[in-house]
N, C-alpha and C positions, 0 to 999 in steps of 0.2 A: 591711816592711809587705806583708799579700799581698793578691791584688786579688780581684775578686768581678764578674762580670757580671750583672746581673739581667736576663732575658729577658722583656717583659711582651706584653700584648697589650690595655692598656689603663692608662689612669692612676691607675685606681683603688687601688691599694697600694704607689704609688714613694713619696708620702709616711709613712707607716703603715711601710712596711721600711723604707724611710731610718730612720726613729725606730726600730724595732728592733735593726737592726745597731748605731746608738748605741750602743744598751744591753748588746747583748748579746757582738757583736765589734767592740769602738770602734777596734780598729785595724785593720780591714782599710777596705780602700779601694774604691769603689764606683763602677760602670759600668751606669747604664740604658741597655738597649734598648728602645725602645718603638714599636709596630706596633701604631694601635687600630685598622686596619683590616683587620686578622687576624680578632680575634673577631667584627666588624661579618658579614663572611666567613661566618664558622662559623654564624653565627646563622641568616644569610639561607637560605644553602644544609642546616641542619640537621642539617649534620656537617664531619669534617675533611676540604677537598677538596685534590687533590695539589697546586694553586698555593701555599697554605695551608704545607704539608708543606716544598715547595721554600724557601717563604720564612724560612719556621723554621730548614730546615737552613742557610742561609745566614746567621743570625743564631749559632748555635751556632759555626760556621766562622770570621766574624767575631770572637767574642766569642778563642776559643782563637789568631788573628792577634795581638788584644790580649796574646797572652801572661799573659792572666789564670790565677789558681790553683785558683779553681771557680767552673762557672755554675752558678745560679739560676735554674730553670724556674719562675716566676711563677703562670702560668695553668693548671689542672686541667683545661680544656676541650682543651688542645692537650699534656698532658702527657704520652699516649702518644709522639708527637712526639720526646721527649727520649728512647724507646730506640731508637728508628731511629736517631738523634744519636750517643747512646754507640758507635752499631760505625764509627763516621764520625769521630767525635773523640776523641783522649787526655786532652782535660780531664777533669777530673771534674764530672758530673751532680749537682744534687740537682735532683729535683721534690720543689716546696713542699708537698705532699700524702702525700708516700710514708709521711716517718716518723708521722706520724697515722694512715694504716692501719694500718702494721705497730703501734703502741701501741694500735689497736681489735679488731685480732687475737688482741695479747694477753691485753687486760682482759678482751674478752667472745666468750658462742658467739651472740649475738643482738644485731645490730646495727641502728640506723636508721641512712639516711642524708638527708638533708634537703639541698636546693638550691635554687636559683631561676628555674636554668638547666637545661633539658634535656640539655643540649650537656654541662653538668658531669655533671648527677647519673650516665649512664650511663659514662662512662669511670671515677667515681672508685668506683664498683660492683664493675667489672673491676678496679682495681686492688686492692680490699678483697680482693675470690676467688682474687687471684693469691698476694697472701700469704699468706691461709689455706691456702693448696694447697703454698705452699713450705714453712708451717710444720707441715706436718701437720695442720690441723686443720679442723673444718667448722665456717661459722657460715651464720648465718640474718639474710638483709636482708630492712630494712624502707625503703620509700625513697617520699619524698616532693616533691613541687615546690611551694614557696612562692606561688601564684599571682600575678601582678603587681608582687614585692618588687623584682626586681631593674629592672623599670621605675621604679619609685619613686626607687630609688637614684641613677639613673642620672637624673633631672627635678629631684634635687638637693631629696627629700625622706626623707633618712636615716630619722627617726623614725617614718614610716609604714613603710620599707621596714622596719624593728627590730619594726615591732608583728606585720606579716605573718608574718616569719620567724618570729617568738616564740611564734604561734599552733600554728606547725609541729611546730617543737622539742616544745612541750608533748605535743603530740598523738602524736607518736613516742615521747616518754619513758614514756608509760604501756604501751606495747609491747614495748619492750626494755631493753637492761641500760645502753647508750650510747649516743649519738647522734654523729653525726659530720656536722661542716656543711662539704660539697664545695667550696665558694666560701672564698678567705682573706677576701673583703669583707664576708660573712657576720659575723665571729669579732668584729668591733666592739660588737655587741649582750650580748656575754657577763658584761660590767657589770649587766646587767639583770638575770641569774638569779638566784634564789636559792643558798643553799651547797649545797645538797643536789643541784639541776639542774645547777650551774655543774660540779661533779666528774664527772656523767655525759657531758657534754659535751664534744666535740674537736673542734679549730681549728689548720687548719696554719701559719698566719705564724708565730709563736713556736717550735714544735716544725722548724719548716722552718729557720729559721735558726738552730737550735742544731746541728740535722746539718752547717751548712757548719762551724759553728764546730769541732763533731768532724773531719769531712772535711780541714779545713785542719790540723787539729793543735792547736785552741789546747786 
């Protein structure tokens, strides 16, 4: 059995990836970390500040002590985070968010990106440009912020935060060719699309946990 650490920085998706991994690698074996006072952090201060940076890499440090087989970077707000990490640890990395760029990359030259967080929407921006730059190719972002969704969420009212976000999504979809929602806590509303929206649209918890499942071998 190999093991997996999940890095979060909030509880919002240990159960949502628990149920994942389920499904997707029922035998690998599972280790939350969780620091919601990371993103509380991020928020306040309006970016990644270096106490922030330190705690992370101590949680990656931790995680490879575990002798675990790959971690799991969680949160898209602090996923830069995991390549200062990579030169610091020989585990292996996935951020939850990477292979959904690199699949927005693919599919299209005009992309949205839709968040609810400032704090995500511009690093998972940077991460979109970086794969287009390593894959040769140029695209065109469109990027939006959910106004109030992830307060909503977060007051423990899902279905308005679903209706905000949903507003967003629409609104970028008539702009470009894909939509890409920054946040994994975002990807719960994607039941609500239509089939025609639902294919434009990308979501990392699933696509993220299929890469450990590549990463690990199965």
């Amino acid at each position: 059995m190999k093991k997996v650490a999940l890095i979060h920085t909030g509880f919002a998706l240990v159960e949502v990836l628990t149920k994942l991994f389920s499904e997707i690698i029922p035998e690998a074996e599972l280790t939350h970390i969780v620091d919601d006072s990371i993103l509380r952090e991020v928020l306040k201060e309006g970016k990644v500040t270096k106490p922030v940076v330190d705690r992370m890499l101590s949680y990656y440090s931790a995680a490879e002590y575990y002798k675990v087989d790959c971690i799991f970077n969680v949160c898209s707000s602090v996923g830069e985070v995991a390549d200062i990490a990579r030169e610091r640890v020989k585990t292996p990395i996935v951020k939850i968010d990477e292979k959904m760029a690199e699949d927005a990359v693919a599919r299209a030259a005009s992309i949205g990106v839709a968040a609810t967080l400032k704090t995500t929407l511009d690093p998972t921006c940077r991460l979109i440009e970086k794969k287009a730059k390593e894959k040769g190719r140029k695209v065109k972002l469109q990027k939006t912020i959910c106004p109030g969704a992830f307060e909503e969420l977060m007051s423990g009212d899902p279905k308005k935060h679903d209706q905000t976000v949903l507003k967003g999504i629409k609104k970028l979809a008539d702009k470009v060719e894909v939509v890409v929602l920054a946040q994994g806590s975002m990807a719960r509303l994607t039941s609500s699309l239509n089939n025609d929206l639902a294919k434009r649209v990308l979501t990392s918890p699933g696509s993220g946990v299929m890469e450990v499942k590549r990463v690990l071998g199965y």
